[in-house]
N, C-alpha and C positions, 0 to 999 in steps of 0.2 A: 341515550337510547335505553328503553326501559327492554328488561328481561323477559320475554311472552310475546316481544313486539314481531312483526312479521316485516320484512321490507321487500323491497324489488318485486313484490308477489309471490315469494315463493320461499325467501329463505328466513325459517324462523330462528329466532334471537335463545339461543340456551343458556349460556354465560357470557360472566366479562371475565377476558385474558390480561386485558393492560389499557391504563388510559392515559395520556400523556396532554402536552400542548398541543400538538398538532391534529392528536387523532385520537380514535379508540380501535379498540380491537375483540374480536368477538369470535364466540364458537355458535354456529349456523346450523340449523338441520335445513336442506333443501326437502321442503314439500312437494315438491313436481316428480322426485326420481323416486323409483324402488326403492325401499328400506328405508328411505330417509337418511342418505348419505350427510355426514358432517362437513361443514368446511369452515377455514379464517375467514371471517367478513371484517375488512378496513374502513373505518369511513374516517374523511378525510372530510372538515368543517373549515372553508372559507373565512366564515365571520362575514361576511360583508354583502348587502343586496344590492351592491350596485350593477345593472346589466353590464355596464365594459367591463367590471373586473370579474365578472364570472363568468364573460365570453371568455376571457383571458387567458380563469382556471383551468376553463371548459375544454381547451386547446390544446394546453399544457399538461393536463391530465387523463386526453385522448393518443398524445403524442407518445408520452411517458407509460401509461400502459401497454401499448403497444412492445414499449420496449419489455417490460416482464414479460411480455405471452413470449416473445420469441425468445428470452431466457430462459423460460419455464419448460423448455423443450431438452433442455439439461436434467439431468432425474435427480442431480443434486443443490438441484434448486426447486421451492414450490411451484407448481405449476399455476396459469392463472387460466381461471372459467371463465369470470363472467367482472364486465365491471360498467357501475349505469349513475345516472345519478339521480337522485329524488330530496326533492323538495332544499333543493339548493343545494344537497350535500353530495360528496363523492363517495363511492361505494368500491373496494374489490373484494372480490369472492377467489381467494387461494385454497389452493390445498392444504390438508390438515396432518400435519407431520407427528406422526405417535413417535415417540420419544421421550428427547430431555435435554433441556439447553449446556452449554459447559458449564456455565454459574455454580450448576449443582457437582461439577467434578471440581474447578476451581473455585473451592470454598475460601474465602474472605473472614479473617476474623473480625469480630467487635471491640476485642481488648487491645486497648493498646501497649503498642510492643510485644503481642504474641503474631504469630507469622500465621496462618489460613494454608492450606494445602500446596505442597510442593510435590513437581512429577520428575524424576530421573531425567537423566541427558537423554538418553534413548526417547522415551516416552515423548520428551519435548519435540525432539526433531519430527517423528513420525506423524505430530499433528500437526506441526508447520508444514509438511509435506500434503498433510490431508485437506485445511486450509486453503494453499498454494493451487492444489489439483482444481477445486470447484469457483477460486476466486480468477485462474486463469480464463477460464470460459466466459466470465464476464468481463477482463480486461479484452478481450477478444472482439468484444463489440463496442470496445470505446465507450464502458458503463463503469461510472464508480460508485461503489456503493455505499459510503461515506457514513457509514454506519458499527466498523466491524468491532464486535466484541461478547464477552464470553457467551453474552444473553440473548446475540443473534447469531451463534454458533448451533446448532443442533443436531444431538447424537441421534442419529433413528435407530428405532428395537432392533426392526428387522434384520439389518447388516452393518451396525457400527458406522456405517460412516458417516462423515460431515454435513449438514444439510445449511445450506445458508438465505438467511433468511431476513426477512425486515429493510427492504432497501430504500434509502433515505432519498431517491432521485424524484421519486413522485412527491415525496412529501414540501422537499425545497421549492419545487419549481411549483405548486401550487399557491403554496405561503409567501414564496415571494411575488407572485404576482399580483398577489392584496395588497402587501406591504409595500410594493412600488407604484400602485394606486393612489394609495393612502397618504405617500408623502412625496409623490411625484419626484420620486427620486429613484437612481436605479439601485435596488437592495438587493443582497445575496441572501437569504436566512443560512444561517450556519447550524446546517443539521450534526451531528455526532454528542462523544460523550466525551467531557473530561477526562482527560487522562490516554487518552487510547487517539487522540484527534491532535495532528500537528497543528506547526501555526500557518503555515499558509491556509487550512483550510478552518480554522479559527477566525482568519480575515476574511472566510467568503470566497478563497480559491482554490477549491478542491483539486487533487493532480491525483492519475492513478496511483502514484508512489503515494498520495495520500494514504492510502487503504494498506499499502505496503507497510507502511509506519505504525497502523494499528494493530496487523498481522504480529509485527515484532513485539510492541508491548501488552500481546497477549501472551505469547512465547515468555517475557521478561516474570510476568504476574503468575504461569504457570511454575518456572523455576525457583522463583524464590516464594509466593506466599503473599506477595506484597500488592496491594492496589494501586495502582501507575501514578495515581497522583500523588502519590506519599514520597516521588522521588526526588532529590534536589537535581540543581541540575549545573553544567558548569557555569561561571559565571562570564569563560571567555568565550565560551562554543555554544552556548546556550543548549545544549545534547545532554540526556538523562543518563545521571552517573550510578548508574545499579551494577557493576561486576563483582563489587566487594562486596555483595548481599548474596551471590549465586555461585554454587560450588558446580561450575562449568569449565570445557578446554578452552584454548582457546579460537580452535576452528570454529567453535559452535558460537561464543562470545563474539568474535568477528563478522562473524556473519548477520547476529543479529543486531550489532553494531550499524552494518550498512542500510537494515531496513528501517533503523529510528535515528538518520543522520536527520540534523538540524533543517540541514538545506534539499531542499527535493530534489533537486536537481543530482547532488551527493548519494541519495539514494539507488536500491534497483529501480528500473522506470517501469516494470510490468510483473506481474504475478508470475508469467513463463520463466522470466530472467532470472526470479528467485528460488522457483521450482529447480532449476534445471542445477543451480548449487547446491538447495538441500537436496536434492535426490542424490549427488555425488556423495554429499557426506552422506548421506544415510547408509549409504552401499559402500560406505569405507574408502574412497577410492580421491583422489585428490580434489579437489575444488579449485578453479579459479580463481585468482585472488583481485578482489576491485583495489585501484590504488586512483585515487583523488590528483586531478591533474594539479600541480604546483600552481603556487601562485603565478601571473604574470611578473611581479619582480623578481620574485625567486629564478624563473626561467631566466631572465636577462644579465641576473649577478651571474649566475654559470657559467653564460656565453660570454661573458666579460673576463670572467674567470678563465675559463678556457683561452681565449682569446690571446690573454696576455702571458699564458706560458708558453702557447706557441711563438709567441713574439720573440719573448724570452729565449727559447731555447735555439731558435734560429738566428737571432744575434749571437747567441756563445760558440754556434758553428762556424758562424762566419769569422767570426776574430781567430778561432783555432785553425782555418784553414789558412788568412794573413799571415799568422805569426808561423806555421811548418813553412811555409810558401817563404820565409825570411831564411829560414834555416838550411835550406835545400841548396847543395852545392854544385856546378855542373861539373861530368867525372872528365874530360877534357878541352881544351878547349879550341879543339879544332869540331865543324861543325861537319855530321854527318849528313848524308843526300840519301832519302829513303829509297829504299829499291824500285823500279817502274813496274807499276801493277803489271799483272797478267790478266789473258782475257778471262773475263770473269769475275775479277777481282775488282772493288771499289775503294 
Protein backbone atom coordinates (compact mmCIF):
# COMPACT_ATOMS: atom_id res chain seq x y z
CA UNK A 1 0.00 0.00 0.00
CA UNK A 2 1.50 3.07 -1.05
CA UNK A 3 1.31 6.32 1.39
CA UNK A 4 -1.43 9.10 -0.43
CA UNK A 5 -3.32 5.92 -1.23
CA UNK A 6 -7.02 6.23 -0.37
CA UNK A 7 -8.94 2.81 0.28
CA UNK A 8 -12.58 1.82 1.14
CA UNK A 9 -13.49 5.43 -0.16
CA UNK A 10 -12.77 7.24 2.38
CA UNK A 11 -10.02 6.53 4.60
CA UNK A 12 -6.67 8.01 3.40
CA UNK A 13 -3.40 6.25 3.80
CA UNK A 14 -0.88 8.82 6.15
CA UNK A 15 1.88 6.35 7.38
CA UNK A 16 3.15 2.94 7.95
CA UNK A 17 3.06 1.68 11.60
CA UNK A 18 4.34 -1.91 11.10
CA UNK A 19 4.50 -4.54 8.36
CA UNK A 20 4.84 -7.98 9.01
CA UNK A 21 3.89 -11.47 7.18
CA UNK A 22 0.67 -11.51 7.64
CA UNK A 23 -0.40 -7.96 7.22
CA UNK A 24 0.36 -4.12 7.39
CA UNK A 25 -0.69 -1.63 9.54
CA UNK A 26 -1.45 1.90 8.93
CA UNK A 27 -2.42 5.50 10.35
CA UNK A 28 -5.77 6.63 8.17
CA UNK A 29 -7.48 10.07 8.01
CA UNK A 30 -11.24 9.23 7.48
CA UNK A 31 -12.39 11.67 4.67
CA UNK A 32 -16.14 11.32 5.17
CA UNK A 33 -16.09 12.68 9.01
CA UNK A 34 -15.36 16.39 10.43
CA UNK A 35 -11.77 17.13 10.95
CA UNK A 36 -10.65 14.23 9.49
CA UNK A 37 -10.50 11.97 12.50
CA UNK A 38 -7.42 9.32 12.53
CA UNK A 39 -7.63 5.76 12.80
CA UNK A 40 -5.38 2.03 12.59
CA UNK A 41 -6.25 0.61 9.13
CA UNK A 42 -5.28 -3.44 9.17
CA UNK A 43 -5.13 -5.07 6.00
CA UNK A 44 -5.00 -8.44 6.02
CA UNK A 45 -3.41 -10.14 2.29
CA UNK A 46 -4.67 -13.71 1.52
CA UNK A 47 -2.02 -14.28 -1.25
CA UNK A 48 -4.28 -16.46 -3.20
CA UNK A 49 -7.23 -15.70 -6.06
CA UNK A 50 -8.76 -18.66 -5.65
CA UNK A 51 -12.70 -18.11 -5.19
CA UNK A 52 -13.08 -21.08 -2.37
CA UNK A 53 -10.41 -19.99 -0.57
CA UNK A 54 -11.35 -16.51 -0.36
CA UNK A 55 -15.13 -17.43 0.23
CA UNK A 56 -13.32 -19.19 3.10
CA UNK A 57 -11.27 -15.90 4.33
CA UNK A 58 -14.39 -14.10 3.43
CA UNK A 59 -16.18 -16.02 6.27
CA UNK A 60 -13.55 -16.33 8.58
CA UNK A 61 -12.97 -12.82 8.60
CA UNK A 62 -16.70 -11.69 8.90
CA UNK A 63 -17.06 -14.07 11.78
CA UNK A 64 -13.75 -12.93 13.59
CA UNK A 65 -14.59 -9.23 13.18
CA UNK A 66 -17.48 -9.51 14.62
CA UNK A 67 -15.87 -10.91 17.45
CA UNK A 68 -13.51 -7.30 17.93
CA UNK A 69 -16.70 -5.04 17.36
CA UNK A 70 -18.23 -6.68 20.35
CA UNK A 71 -14.84 -6.46 22.28
CA UNK A 72 -14.30 -3.10 21.41
CA UNK A 73 -17.19 -2.28 23.46
CA UNK A 74 -14.43 -2.52 26.47
CA UNK A 75 -12.76 0.94 26.51
CA UNK A 76 -9.62 -0.90 27.26
CA UNK A 77 -9.68 -2.43 24.09
CA UNK A 78 -9.57 -0.51 20.40
CA UNK A 79 -12.81 -0.10 19.31
CA UNK A 80 -13.60 -1.44 15.70
CA UNK A 81 -15.48 0.93 12.90
CA UNK A 82 -15.54 -0.33 10.01
CA UNK A 83 -14.08 -3.45 8.23
CA UNK A 84 -14.66 -4.30 4.18
CA UNK A 85 -12.61 -5.77 1.81
CA UNK A 86 -11.28 -4.41 -1.64
CA UNK A 87 -9.67 -5.83 -4.26
CA UNK A 88 -9.08 -9.33 -2.58
CA UNK A 89 -7.78 -7.79 0.46
CA UNK A 90 -9.07 -7.55 4.04
CA UNK A 91 -9.30 -4.22 5.73
CA UNK A 92 -10.02 -3.12 9.64
CA UNK A 93 -10.47 0.38 10.59
CA UNK A 94 -9.70 0.53 14.67
CA UNK A 95 -9.32 3.13 16.89
CA UNK A 96 -6.14 5.07 17.26
CA UNK A 97 -4.73 4.79 20.78
CA UNK A 98 -2.39 8.11 21.62
CA UNK A 99 0.08 6.66 23.60
CA UNK A 100 3.04 4.32 23.95
CA UNK A 101 3.57 0.65 23.74
CA UNK A 102 5.45 -1.13 26.88
CA UNK A 103 8.58 -1.95 24.59
CA UNK A 104 9.37 1.68 25.17
CA UNK A 105 9.12 1.27 29.43
CA UNK A 106 10.58 -2.41 29.01
CA UNK A 107 13.75 -1.33 27.28
CA UNK A 108 15.80 -4.41 25.96
CA UNK A 109 19.41 -4.14 25.69
CA UNK A 110 21.68 -4.85 22.48
CA UNK A 111 24.84 -5.75 24.58
CA UNK A 112 25.32 -8.77 25.57
CA UNK A 113 25.34 -9.50 29.25
CA UNK A 114 24.14 -5.87 30.04
CA UNK A 115 20.31 -6.41 31.49
CA UNK A 116 17.62 -3.58 29.54
CA UNK A 117 15.19 -2.07 32.28
CA UNK A 118 14.01 -3.61 35.52
CA UNK A 119 10.69 -2.45 37.42
CA UNK A 120 10.45 -3.14 41.40
CA UNK A 121 8.18 -6.01 42.98
CA UNK A 122 5.54 -3.36 43.37
CA UNK A 123 5.54 -1.87 40.02
CA UNK A 124 5.59 -5.58 38.50
CA UNK A 125 2.48 -6.74 40.36
CA UNK A 126 0.33 -3.70 39.60
CA UNK A 127 0.76 -4.18 35.83
CA UNK A 128 0.15 -7.89 35.93
CA UNK A 129 -2.95 -6.74 37.76
CA UNK A 130 -3.45 -4.04 34.84
CA UNK A 131 -2.92 -6.76 32.28
CA UNK A 132 -5.16 -9.29 34.17
CA UNK A 133 -8.21 -6.52 34.34
CA UNK A 134 -8.52 -5.87 30.47
CA UNK A 135 -7.27 -9.44 29.25
CA UNK A 136 -10.16 -10.90 31.72
CA UNK A 137 -12.86 -9.30 29.54
CA UNK A 138 -11.66 -11.05 26.66
CA UNK A 139 -11.29 -14.59 28.37
CA UNK A 140 -14.87 -13.72 29.02
CA UNK A 141 -15.91 -14.30 25.66
CA UNK A 142 -14.08 -17.35 24.96
CA UNK A 143 -11.25 -15.16 22.83
CA UNK A 144 -7.59 -15.62 22.85
CA UNK A 145 -5.52 -13.23 21.82
CA UNK A 146 -2.49 -15.27 21.05
CA UNK A 147 -0.46 -12.42 20.74
CA UNK A 148 0.55 -10.85 24.20
CA UNK A 149 3.54 -8.89 24.61
CA UNK A 150 5.23 -5.76 25.57
CA UNK A 151 4.48 -4.22 21.94
CA UNK A 152 0.82 -5.11 22.07
CA UNK A 153 0.64 -3.66 25.52
CA UNK A 154 -0.31 0.05 25.25
CA UNK A 155 -0.07 2.90 27.83
CA UNK A 156 -2.76 5.66 26.84
CA UNK A 157 -1.68 9.48 27.73
CA UNK A 158 -4.80 10.27 28.88
CA UNK A 159 -5.20 7.83 32.23
CA UNK A 160 -2.18 5.32 32.23
CA UNK A 161 -3.93 2.45 31.64
CA UNK A 162 -3.37 -0.71 29.68
CA UNK A 163 -4.82 -0.78 26.28
CA UNK A 164 -4.51 -4.13 24.51
CA UNK A 165 -4.15 -4.38 21.34
CA UNK A 166 -3.30 -6.34 18.03
CA UNK A 167 -5.30 -9.60 18.35
CA UNK A 168 -3.91 -12.38 16.44
CA UNK A 169 -7.56 -14.36 15.97
CA UNK A 170 -8.39 -12.63 12.79
CA UNK A 171 -5.10 -12.84 11.55
CA UNK A 172 -4.80 -17.08 12.10
CA UNK A 173 -8.10 -17.89 11.04
CA UNK A 174 -7.62 -15.95 7.74
CA UNK A 175 -3.99 -17.36 6.93
CA UNK A 176 -4.97 -20.54 7.76
CA UNK A 177 -7.56 -20.80 5.53
CA UNK A 178 -5.13 -20.32 2.46
CA UNK A 179 -2.74 -22.56 3.92
CA UNK A 180 -5.34 -25.36 4.24
CA UNK A 181 -6.28 -24.75 0.66
CA UNK A 182 -3.14 -24.91 -0.49
CA UNK A 183 -2.17 -28.23 0.84
CA UNK A 184 -5.42 -29.64 1.46
CA UNK A 185 -4.49 -30.36 4.68
CA UNK A 186 -5.85 -29.10 7.94
CA UNK A 187 -3.21 -26.31 9.21
CA UNK A 188 -3.18 -24.11 12.23
CA UNK A 189 -0.72 -20.85 11.45
CA UNK A 190 0.90 -20.35 14.62
CA UNK A 191 0.46 -16.71 15.26
CA UNK A 192 2.53 -15.20 18.39
CA UNK A 193 6.15 -14.26 19.20
CA UNK A 194 9.18 -16.18 20.61
CA UNK A 195 9.70 -16.23 23.67
CA UNK A 196 6.44 -14.99 25.25
CA UNK A 197 4.28 -18.16 23.27
CA UNK A 198 4.11 -21.64 24.92
CA UNK A 199 4.44 -24.97 23.28
CA UNK A 200 1.06 -26.02 22.95
CA UNK A 201 0.40 -22.95 21.03
CA UNK A 202 3.74 -23.29 18.99
CA UNK A 203 1.96 -26.62 17.81
CA UNK A 204 -1.13 -24.77 16.71
CA UNK A 205 -3.08 -25.24 19.97
CA UNK A 206 -3.74 -22.15 21.55
CA UNK A 207 -5.61 -22.45 25.32
CA UNK A 208 -6.66 -19.34 27.27
CA UNK A 209 -3.78 -20.17 29.64
CA UNK A 210 -1.98 -19.81 26.51
CA UNK A 211 -2.19 -15.97 26.84
CA UNK A 212 -1.72 -16.57 30.64
CA UNK A 213 1.79 -17.84 29.95
CA UNK A 214 2.64 -14.72 28.05
CA UNK A 215 1.22 -12.45 30.73
CA UNK A 216 3.90 -14.12 33.10
CA UNK A 217 6.83 -13.87 30.70
CA UNK A 218 6.18 -10.34 30.48
CA UNK A 219 6.06 -9.92 34.17
CA UNK A 220 9.51 -12.37 34.12
CA UNK A 221 11.13 -9.59 31.18
CA UNK A 222 9.81 -6.67 33.41
CA UNK A 223 11.82 -7.86 36.61
CA UNK A 224 14.79 -8.96 35.55
CA UNK A 225 15.79 -7.06 32.14
CA UNK A 226 16.09 -10.06 30.25
CA UNK A 227 14.38 -11.14 26.78
CA UNK A 228 12.19 -14.44 27.37
CA UNK A 229 14.10 -16.14 24.90
CA UNK A 230 17.49 -15.83 26.41
CA UNK A 231 16.16 -18.29 29.20
CA UNK A 232 17.21 -21.85 29.55
CA UNK A 233 14.98 -23.93 30.50
CA UNK A 234 14.93 -27.23 32.82
CA UNK A 235 15.90 -30.08 31.12
CA UNK A 236 13.40 -32.38 33.05
CA UNK A 237 10.27 -29.92 33.26
CA UNK A 238 10.94 -28.28 30.25
CA UNK A 239 9.69 -24.72 32.52
CA UNK A 240 11.77 -21.43 32.20
CA UNK A 241 14.44 -21.21 34.98
CA UNK A 242 14.64 -17.33 35.67
CA UNK A 243 14.31 -16.81 39.64
CA UNK A 244 18.17 -16.62 39.98
CA UNK A 245 18.00 -13.62 37.61
CA UNK A 246 15.19 -11.75 39.68
CA UNK A 247 15.46 -10.28 43.15
CA UNK A 248 11.65 -11.29 43.93
CA UNK A 249 9.59 -12.90 47.24
CA UNK A 250 8.66 -15.56 46.96
CA UNK A 251 4.57 -14.98 46.81
CA UNK A 252 5.22 -13.10 43.75
CA UNK A 253 7.89 -15.77 42.13
CA UNK A 254 5.19 -18.37 42.77
CA UNK A 255 2.66 -17.03 41.29
CA UNK A 256 4.42 -16.21 38.42
CA UNK A 257 5.62 -19.64 38.46
CA UNK A 258 1.89 -20.98 37.89
CA UNK A 259 1.35 -18.70 34.73
CA UNK A 260 4.48 -20.07 32.72
CA UNK A 261 3.88 -23.87 33.84
CA UNK A 262 4.98 -26.16 31.16
CA UNK A 263 1.67 -27.91 30.82
CA UNK A 264 -1.45 -25.72 30.32
CA UNK A 265 -3.47 -27.56 32.06
CA UNK A 266 -0.66 -26.78 35.34
CA UNK A 267 -1.44 -23.33 34.67
CA UNK A 268 -4.34 -20.63 35.83
CA UNK A 269 -7.14 -21.57 33.20
CA UNK A 270 -8.53 -17.87 32.88
CA UNK A 271 -7.27 -14.19 33.29
CA UNK A 272 -10.15 -13.85 36.17
CA UNK A 273 -8.42 -16.84 38.19
CA UNK A 274 -5.20 -14.98 38.04
CA UNK A 275 -6.63 -11.59 38.70
CA UNK A 276 -8.31 -12.47 41.60
CA UNK A 277 -4.44 -13.75 43.15
CA UNK A 278 -2.61 -10.84 42.06
CA UNK A 279 -5.18 -8.47 43.48
CA UNK A 280 -4.81 -10.44 46.84
CA UNK A 281 -1.08 -9.97 46.77
CA UNK A 282 -1.36 -6.50 45.67
CA UNK A 283 -3.53 -5.55 48.81
CA UNK A 284 -1.10 -7.51 50.98
CA UNK A 285 -3.56 -10.03 52.07
CA UNK A 286 -3.07 -13.87 51.56
CA UNK A 287 -3.32 -15.52 48.28
CA UNK A 288 -4.49 -18.93 47.47
CA UNK A 289 -1.96 -21.16 46.97
CA UNK A 290 -2.26 -23.73 43.48
CA UNK A 291 -0.81 -27.03 44.38
CA UNK A 292 -0.51 -29.55 41.31
CA UNK A 293 -2.52 -32.80 41.81
CA UNK A 294 0.18 -35.63 42.47
CA UNK A 295 0.87 -38.00 40.16
CA UNK A 296 -1.53 -41.11 39.66
CA UNK A 297 1.36 -43.38 41.10
CA UNK A 298 2.33 -41.17 43.64
CA UNK A 299 -1.53 -41.17 44.76
CA UNK A 300 -1.53 -45.05 45.04
CA UNK A 301 2.02 -45.59 46.89
CA UNK A 302 0.29 -43.44 49.67
CA UNK A 303 -2.85 -45.53 49.67
CA UNK A 304 -0.61 -48.54 49.77
CA UNK A 305 1.31 -46.77 52.21
CA UNK A 306 -1.48 -45.94 54.32
CA UNK A 307 -2.88 -49.11 53.86
CA UNK A 308 -0.33 -51.33 55.27
CA UNK A 309 0.26 -49.48 58.56
CA UNK A 310 -3.23 -49.74 59.24
CA UNK A 311 -2.72 -53.36 58.66
CA UNK A 312 0.14 -53.09 60.63
CA UNK A 313 -1.14 -51.64 63.48
CA UNK A 314 -4.29 -53.62 63.95
CA UNK A 315 -2.42 -56.84 63.80
CA UNK A 316 -0.10 -55.48 66.89
CA UNK A 317 -3.58 -54.92 68.68
CA UNK A 318 -4.84 -57.82 68.21
CA UNK A 319 -1.78 -59.95 69.36
CA UNK A 320 -1.76 -57.56 72.52
CA UNK A 321 -5.21 -58.15 73.19
CA UNK A 322 -4.37 -62.53 72.91
CA UNK A 323 -1.57 -62.23 74.88
CA UNK A 324 -3.46 -59.86 78.27
CA UNK A 325 -6.45 -62.24 77.44
CA UNK A 326 -3.54 -65.20 78.40
CA UNK A 327 -2.72 -63.37 81.52
CA UNK A 328 -6.08 -62.63 82.97
CA UNK A 329 -6.90 -64.59 86.01
CA UNK A 330 -10.54 -65.39 87.16
CA UNK A 331 -10.68 -63.82 91.11
CA UNK A 332 -12.89 -66.95 92.13
CA UNK A 333 -13.98 -69.78 91.12
CA UNK A 334 -17.36 -70.11 91.93
CA UNK A 335 -19.41 -68.44 89.04
CA UNK A 336 -21.57 -65.45 89.81
CA UNK A 337 -25.44 -65.17 88.39
CA UNK A 338 -25.98 -61.34 87.29
CA UNK A 339 -28.65 -59.76 89.10
CA UNK A 340 -32.49 -59.83 87.15
CA UNK A 341 -32.87 -56.68 85.32
CA UNK A 342 -35.30 -54.15 86.50
CA UNK A 343 -38.07 -52.63 84.45
CA UNK A 344 -36.31 -50.50 82.27
CA UNK A 345 -33.33 -51.87 82.41
CA UNK A 346 -31.63 -54.07 79.24
Amino acid sequence: MIIGQTIGGRYHIKKSLSQGGFGETYVAEDTHLPGNPQFVVKKLNPQSTDPFVLQTARRLFETESQVLHKLGKCDRIPQLFAHFEEDQEFYLVQELIVGHDLSHELVLSNQPGVRGTQLSENQVMQLLQDILEVLTVVHQQGVIHRDIKPANLMRRDSDGKIILIDFGAVKEKVISAVKNSQTQRNITVCIGTEGYMPNEQMNGYPELSSDIYAVGMVAIQALTGISPDQFPKNPDTLEVMWREQAAVSPKLADFIDNMIRYRHSDRYQSADEALQVIKSLVSGSVAPTIVSPAPWWKSLKLKLIIGSVVLGIAVVAAVAVFHNVDKIQPQSDSTSTPAPAKDGEW
